[in-house]
Structures are given as structure tokens and as C-alpha cells.
LOKEVO-166167 format. One record per residue (C-alpha): y, x, z; residue in three letters. Coordinates in steps of 0.25 Angstrom, whole numbers. Each point is the difference from the previous one (the first is absolute). Layout:
BEGIN
@c2: Y; c1: X; c3: Z; code: Ala
...
# end
This chain:
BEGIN
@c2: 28; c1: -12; c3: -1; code: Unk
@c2: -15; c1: -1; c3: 1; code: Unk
@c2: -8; c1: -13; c3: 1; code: Unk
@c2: -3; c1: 0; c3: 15; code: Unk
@c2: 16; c1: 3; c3: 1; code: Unk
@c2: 4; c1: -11; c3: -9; code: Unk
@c2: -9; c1: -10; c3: 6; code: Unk
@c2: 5; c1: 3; c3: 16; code: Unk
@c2: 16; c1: -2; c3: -7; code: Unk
@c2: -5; c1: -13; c3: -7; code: Unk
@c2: -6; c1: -4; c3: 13; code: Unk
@c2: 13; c1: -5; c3: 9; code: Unk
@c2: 1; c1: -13; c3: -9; code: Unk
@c2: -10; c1: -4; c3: 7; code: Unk
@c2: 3; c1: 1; c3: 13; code: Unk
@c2: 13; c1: -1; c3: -3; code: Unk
@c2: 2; c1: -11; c3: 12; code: Unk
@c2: -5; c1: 8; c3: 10; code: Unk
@c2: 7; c1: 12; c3: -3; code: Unk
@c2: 12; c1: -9; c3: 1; code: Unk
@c2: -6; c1: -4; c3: 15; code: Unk
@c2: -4; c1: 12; c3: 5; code: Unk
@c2: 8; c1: 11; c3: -8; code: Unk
@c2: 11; c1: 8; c3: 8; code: Unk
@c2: 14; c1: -1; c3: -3; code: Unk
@c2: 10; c1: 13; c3: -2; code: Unk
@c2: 12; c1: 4; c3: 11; code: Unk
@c2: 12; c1: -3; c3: -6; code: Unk
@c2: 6; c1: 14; c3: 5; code: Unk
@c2: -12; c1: 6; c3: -10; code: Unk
@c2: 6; c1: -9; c3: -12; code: Unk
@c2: 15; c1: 3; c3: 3; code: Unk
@c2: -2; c1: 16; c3: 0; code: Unk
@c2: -7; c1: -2; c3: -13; code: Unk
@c2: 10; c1: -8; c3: -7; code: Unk
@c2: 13; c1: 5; c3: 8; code: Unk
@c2: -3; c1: 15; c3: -9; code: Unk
@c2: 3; c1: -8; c3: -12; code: Unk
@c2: 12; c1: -3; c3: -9; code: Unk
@c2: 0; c1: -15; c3: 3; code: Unk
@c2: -7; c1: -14; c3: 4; code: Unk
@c2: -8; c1: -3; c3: -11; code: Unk
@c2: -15; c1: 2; c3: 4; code: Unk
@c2: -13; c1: -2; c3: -7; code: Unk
@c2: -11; c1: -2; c3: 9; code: Unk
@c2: -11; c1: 5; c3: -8; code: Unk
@c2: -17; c1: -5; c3: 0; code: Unk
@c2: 7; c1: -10; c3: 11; code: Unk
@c2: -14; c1: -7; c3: 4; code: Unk
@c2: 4; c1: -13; c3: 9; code: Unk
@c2: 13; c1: 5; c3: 2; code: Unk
@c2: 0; c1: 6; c3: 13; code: Unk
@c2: 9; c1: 11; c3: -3; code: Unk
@c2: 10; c1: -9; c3: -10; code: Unk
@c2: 4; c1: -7; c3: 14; code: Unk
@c2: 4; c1: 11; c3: 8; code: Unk
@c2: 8; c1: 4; c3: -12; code: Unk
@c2: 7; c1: -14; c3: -3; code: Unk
@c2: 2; c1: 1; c3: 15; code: Unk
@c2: 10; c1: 11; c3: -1; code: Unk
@c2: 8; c1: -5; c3: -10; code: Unk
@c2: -5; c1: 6; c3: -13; code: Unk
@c2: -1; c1: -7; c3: -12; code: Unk
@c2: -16; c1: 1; c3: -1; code: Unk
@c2: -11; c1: -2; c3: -15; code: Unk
@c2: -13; c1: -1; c3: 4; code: Unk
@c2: -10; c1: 6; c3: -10; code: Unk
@c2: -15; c1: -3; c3: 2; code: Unk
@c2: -13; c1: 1; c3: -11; code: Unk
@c2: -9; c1: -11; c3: 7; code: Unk
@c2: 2; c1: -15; c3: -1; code: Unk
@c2: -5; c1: -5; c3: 15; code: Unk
@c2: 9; c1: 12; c3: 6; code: Unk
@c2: 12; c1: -6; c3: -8; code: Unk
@c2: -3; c1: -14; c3: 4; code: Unk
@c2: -2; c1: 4; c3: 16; code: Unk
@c2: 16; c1: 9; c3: -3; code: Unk
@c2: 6; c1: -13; c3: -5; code: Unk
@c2: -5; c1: -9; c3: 10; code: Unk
@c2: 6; c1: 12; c3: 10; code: Unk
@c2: 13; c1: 4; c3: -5; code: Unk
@c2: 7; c1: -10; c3: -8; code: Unk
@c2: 10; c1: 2; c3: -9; code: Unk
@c2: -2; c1: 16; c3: -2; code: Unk
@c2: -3; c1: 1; c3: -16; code: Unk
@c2: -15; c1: 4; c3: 0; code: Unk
@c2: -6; c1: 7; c3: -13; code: Unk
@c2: -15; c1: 1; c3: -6; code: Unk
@c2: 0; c1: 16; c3: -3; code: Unk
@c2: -8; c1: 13; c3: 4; code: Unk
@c2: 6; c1: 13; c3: 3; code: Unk
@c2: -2; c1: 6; c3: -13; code: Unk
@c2: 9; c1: -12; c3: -8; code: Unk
@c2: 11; c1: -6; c3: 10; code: Unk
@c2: 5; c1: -10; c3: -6; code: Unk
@c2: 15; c1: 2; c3: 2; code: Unk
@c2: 11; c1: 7; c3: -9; code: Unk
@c2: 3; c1: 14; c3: 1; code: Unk
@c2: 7; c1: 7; c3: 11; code: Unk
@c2: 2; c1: -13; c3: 5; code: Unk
@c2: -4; c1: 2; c3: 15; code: Unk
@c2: 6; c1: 9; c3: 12; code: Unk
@c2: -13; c1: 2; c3: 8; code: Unk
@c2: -15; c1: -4; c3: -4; code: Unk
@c2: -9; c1: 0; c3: 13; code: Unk
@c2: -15; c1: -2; c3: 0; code: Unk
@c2: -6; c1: -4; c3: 13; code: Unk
@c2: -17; c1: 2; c3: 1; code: Unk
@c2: -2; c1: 2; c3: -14; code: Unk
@c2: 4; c1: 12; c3: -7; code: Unk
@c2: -13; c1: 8; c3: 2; code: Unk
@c2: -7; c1: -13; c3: -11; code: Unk
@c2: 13; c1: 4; c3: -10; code: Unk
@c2: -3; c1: 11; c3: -12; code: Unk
@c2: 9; c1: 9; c3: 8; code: Unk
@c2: 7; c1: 9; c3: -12; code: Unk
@c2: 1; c1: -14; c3: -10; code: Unk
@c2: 4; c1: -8; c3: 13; code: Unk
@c2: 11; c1: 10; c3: 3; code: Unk
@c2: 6; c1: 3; c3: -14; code: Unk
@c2: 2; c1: -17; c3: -1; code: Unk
@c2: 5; c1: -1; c3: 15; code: Unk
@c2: 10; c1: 11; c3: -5; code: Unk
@c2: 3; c1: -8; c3: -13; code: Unk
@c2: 5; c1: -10; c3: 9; code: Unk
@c2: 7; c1: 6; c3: 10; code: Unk
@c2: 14; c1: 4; c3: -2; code: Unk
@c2: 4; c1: 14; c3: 2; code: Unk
@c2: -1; c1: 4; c3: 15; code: Unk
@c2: -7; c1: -11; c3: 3; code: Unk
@c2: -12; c1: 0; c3: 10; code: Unk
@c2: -16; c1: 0; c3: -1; code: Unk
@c2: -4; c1: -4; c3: 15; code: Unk
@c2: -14; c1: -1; c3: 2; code: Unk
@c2: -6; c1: -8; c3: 13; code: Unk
@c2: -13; c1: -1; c3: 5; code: Unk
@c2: -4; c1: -6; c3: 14; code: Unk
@c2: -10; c1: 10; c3: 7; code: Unk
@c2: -9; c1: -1; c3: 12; code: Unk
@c2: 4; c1: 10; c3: 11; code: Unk
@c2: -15; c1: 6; c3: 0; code: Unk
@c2: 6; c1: 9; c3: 13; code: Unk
@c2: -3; c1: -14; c3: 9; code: Unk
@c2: -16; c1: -1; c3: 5; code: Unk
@c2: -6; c1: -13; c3: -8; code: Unk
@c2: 7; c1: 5; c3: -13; code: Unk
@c2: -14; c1: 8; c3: -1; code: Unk
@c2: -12; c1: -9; c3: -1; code: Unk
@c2: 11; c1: -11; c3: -7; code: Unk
@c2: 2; c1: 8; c3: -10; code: Unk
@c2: -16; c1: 5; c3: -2; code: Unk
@c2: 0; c1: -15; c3: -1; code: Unk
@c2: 9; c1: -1; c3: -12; code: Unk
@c2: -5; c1: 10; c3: -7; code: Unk
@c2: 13; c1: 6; c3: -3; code: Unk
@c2: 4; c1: 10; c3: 10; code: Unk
@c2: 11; c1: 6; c3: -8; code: Unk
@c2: 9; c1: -12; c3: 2; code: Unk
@c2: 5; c1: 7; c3: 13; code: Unk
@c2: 14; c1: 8; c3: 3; code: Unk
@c2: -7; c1: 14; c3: 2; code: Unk
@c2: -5; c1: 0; c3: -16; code: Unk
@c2: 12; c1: -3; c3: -4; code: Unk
@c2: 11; c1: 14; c3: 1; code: Unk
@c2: 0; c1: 0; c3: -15; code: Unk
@c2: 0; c1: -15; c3: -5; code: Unk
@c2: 3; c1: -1; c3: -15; code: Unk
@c2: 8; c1: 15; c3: 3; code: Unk
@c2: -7; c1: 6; c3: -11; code: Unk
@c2: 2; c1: -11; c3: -11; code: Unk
@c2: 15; c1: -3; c3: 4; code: Unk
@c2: 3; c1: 16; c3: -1; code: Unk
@c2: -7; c1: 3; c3: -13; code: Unk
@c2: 8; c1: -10; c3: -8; code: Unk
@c2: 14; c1: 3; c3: -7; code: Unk
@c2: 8; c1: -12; c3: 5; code: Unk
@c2: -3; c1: 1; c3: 14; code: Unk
@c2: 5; c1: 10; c3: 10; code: Unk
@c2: 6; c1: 1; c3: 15; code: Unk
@c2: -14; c1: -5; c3: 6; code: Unk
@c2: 3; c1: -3; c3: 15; code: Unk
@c2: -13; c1: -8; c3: 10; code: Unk
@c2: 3; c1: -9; c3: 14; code: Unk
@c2: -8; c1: -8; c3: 7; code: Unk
@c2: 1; c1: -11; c3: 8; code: Unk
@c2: -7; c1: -6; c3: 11; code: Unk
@c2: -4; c1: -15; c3: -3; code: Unk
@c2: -10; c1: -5; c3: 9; code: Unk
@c2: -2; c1: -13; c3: -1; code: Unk
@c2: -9; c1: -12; c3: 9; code: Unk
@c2: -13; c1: -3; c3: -2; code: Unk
@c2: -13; c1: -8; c3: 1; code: Unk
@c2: -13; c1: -1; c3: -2; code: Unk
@c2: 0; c1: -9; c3: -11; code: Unk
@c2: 12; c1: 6; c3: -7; code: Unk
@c2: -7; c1: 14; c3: 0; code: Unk
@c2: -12; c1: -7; c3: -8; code: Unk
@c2: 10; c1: -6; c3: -8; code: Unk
@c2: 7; c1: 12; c3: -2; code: Unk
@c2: -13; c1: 8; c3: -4; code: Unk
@c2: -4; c1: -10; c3: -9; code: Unk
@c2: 13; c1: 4; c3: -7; code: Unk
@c2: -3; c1: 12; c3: -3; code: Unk
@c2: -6; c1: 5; c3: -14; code: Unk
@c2: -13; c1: 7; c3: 6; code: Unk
@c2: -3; c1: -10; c3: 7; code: Unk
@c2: 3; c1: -12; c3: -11; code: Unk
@c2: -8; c1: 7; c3: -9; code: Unk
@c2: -13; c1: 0; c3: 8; code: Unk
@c2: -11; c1: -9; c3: -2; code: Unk
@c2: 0; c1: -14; c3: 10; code: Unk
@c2: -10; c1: 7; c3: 9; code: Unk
@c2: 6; c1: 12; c3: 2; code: Unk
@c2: 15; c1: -6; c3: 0; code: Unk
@c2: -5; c1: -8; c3: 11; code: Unk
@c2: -8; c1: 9; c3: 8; code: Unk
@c2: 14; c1: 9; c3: 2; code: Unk
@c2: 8; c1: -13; c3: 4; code: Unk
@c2: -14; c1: -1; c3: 12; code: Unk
@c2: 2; c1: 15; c3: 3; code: Unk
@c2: 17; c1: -1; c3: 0; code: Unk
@c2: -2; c1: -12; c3: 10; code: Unk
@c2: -10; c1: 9; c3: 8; code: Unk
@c2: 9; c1: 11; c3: 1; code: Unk
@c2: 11; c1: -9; c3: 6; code: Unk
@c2: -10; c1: -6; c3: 12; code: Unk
@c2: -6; c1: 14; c3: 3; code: Unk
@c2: 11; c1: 11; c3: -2; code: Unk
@c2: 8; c1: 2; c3: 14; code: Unk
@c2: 13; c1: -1; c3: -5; code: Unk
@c2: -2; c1: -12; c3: -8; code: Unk
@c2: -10; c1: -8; c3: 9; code: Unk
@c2: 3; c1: -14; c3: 7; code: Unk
@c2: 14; c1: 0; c3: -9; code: Unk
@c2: 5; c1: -11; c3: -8; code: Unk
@c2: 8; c1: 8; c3: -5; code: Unk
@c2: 4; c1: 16; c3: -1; code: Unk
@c2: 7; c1: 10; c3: -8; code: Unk
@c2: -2; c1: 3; c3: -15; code: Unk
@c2: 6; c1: 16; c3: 1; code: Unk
@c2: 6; c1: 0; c3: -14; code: Unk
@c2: 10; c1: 11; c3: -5; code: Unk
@c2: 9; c1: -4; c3: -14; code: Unk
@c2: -1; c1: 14; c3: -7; code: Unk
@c2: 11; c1: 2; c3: -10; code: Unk
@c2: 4; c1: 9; c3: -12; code: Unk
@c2: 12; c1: -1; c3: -8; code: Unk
@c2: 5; c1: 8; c3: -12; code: Unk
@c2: 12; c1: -2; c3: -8; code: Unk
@c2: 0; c1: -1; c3: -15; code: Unk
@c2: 7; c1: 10; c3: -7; code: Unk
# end
């Protein structure tokens, strides 16, 4: 991971409150076809961030650790989920027992892992037949205003129509991991003004850029809301999000 890389992963502790705000849930149909290919209930929900997939999973019934690396993001988990046990770990050293899990999903966050050490210690961990399923919550970039947002955010390839092959490659070149199968979900979700900002500020390109500029894209964001047809005069409007999933299963 290069420095740029390590400083936008490092970058959520501090806007860990707003990505608590403003960040999207997961549809429980997406989680339950991830885990349901497993042996059993027991599910690690891996860099878990605020929590935001770890209470879609308690919700169905599964018997749910949390493992997140950053401090702020555990604080904001365990203010939002209590009682699910929540770890300090990375990817690359989980800090749980061998083959001691029956699924391990990762929601927004494989792409900061070091894939082939990530997938050797997810595959330590799981038990044999056991499920690697990857979520990421995408923007539907076929809807008109997806355009100038994403110019905006300066990360156009956060959209469903980049994403056919996410994490394919990684998954099928390693030994323990076979049967790749992908779904995707529709999940859009309410929102405002404000929570777009909120929600942009959550994110690591923008966290990372100087005050001047950080705020100069919240101004542009806001513009884009009062001047773009399908968004102007309305409090509130449709975020077009799709959960995009990929599970494998351990040999």
C-alpha cells in the first residue's frame, strides 16, 4: 500500500461520526445470501467501520464479532451495536482462532486490504466450506445526476458499471477459495441535502483534501442539488445505490 493509499484508509477515524450519519446501510436479503452458503451462523464482520453491516447481521439472527483497525470507528460500533464482541484487528492478523468462523464478510473495504496476505488469514480463520462475501454499496451511475456528482467526488469508479469483476481476480487466484458466484441488490435509500454533504465528507477523497478544497466540494455538492432538475426544490430524493456482492467458499 503506498502512502497516498495508506493515508485515505487511515482517513475514516476522523470522520468517523459522519460516516456513522451519512453512510448507507446493507439489505438484509444481500447479507443473508452471503452467509446462507455457509456451514453455520457464526460470522465475522470484517474492517466493520461504525457498524453499519454488523446490525443487519445481528438482525438476522447470527452470532456476529466485529473486527475494526481504527479507534473512533470502534467507539462509534459500540455506541451502535451493543453487546456484539468488537476486536482492534486488520485484515492481515484477525485476531481470532483458527477455523473458528462459518462466514467472514467485509462490507466497503476489501479494496484497502493486502488482498493475497488478507485472503490467506480470512481463510485461516474460516472453517472448511465456509464463505468469503464481499459487499460494496455502489452508485447506480445509469441515473442522470450520478455524472457531475461523481466528477464532484473525484472517484467515478465507485459506480455499479466498473464494477463486473470486483475482487474476481484476487478471489480466483488463491488456493482456498473457489465457487465465485456475484448478485446485486438494489438498496436505495432517502436523502437530503445535508446528508449527501455529510455523506461526502465520509468519504476518503474527500477527507483527505485540504480545508479549502474539502469545502469548495461540500459548495459544489449543495449547488448541484439546487440547480440539477431532478433534484431541485426537493428536501429530500433518492440516493440510487445498488449492494454488489461476491462470495466464495473456502475450500
Amino acid at each position: 500500500m503506498d502512502e497516498q493509499h495508506l493515508r485515505q484508509a487511515r482517513s475514516f477515524d476522523a470522520v468517523a461520526v459522519e460516516y456513522e450519519r451519512a453512510r448507507p446501510s446493507y439489505p438484509p436479503e444481500a447479507a443473508r445470501w452471503l452467509v446462507e452458503a455457509g456451514p453455520g451462523l457464526r460470522v465475522i464482520d470484517l474492517a466493520a467501520g461504525t457498524g453499519k453491516l454488523t446490525r443487519v447481521l445481528a438482525g438476522l439472527g447470527y452470532d456476529v464479532t466485529a473486527v475494526e483497525p481504527l479507534a473512533g470507528m470502534r467507539e462509534q460500533l459500540e455506541a451502535a451495536v451493543p453487546g456484539i464482541p468488537v476486536l482492534e484487528g486488520t485484515a492481515e492478523a484477525i485476531p481470532v482462532a483458527d477455523a473458528s468462523a462459518d462466514a467472514v464478510l467485509v462490507g466497503q473495504a476489501f479494496h484497502w486490504f493486502d488482498a493475497p496476505a488478507a485472503l490467506d488469514e480470512i481463510g485461516r480463520v474460516l472453517r472448511p466450506g465456509g464463505v468469503l462475501g464481499l459487499l460494496w454499496n455502489l452508485r447506480d451511475d445509469s441515473v442522470d445526476w450520478m455524472q457531475p456528482l461523481n466528477q464532484l467526488l473525484r472517484r467515478p469508479g465507485d459506480v455499479v458499471s466498473m464494477s463486473r469483476d470486483l475482487a474476481r481476480e484476487e478471489a480466483e487466484g488463491h488456493s482456498l477459495f473457489s465457487g465465485i458466484e456475484r448478485r446485486e441488490f438494489p438498496n436505495p435509500l432517502p436523502y437530503t441535502p445535508e446528508l449527501l454533504v455529510t455523506w461526502a465528507r465520509s468519504t476518503s477523497r474527500i477527507a483527505v483534501l485540504p480545508d479549502a478544497d474539502r469545502e469548495q466540494v461540500v459548495a459544489d455538492i449543495l449547488e448541484l442539488t439546487r440547480t440539477h432538475p431532478d433534484l431541485r426544490g426537493r428536501e429530500t430524493f433518492e440516493l440510487p445505490l445498488v449492494t454488489v456482492c461476491v462470495r466464495a467458499r473456502r475450500a
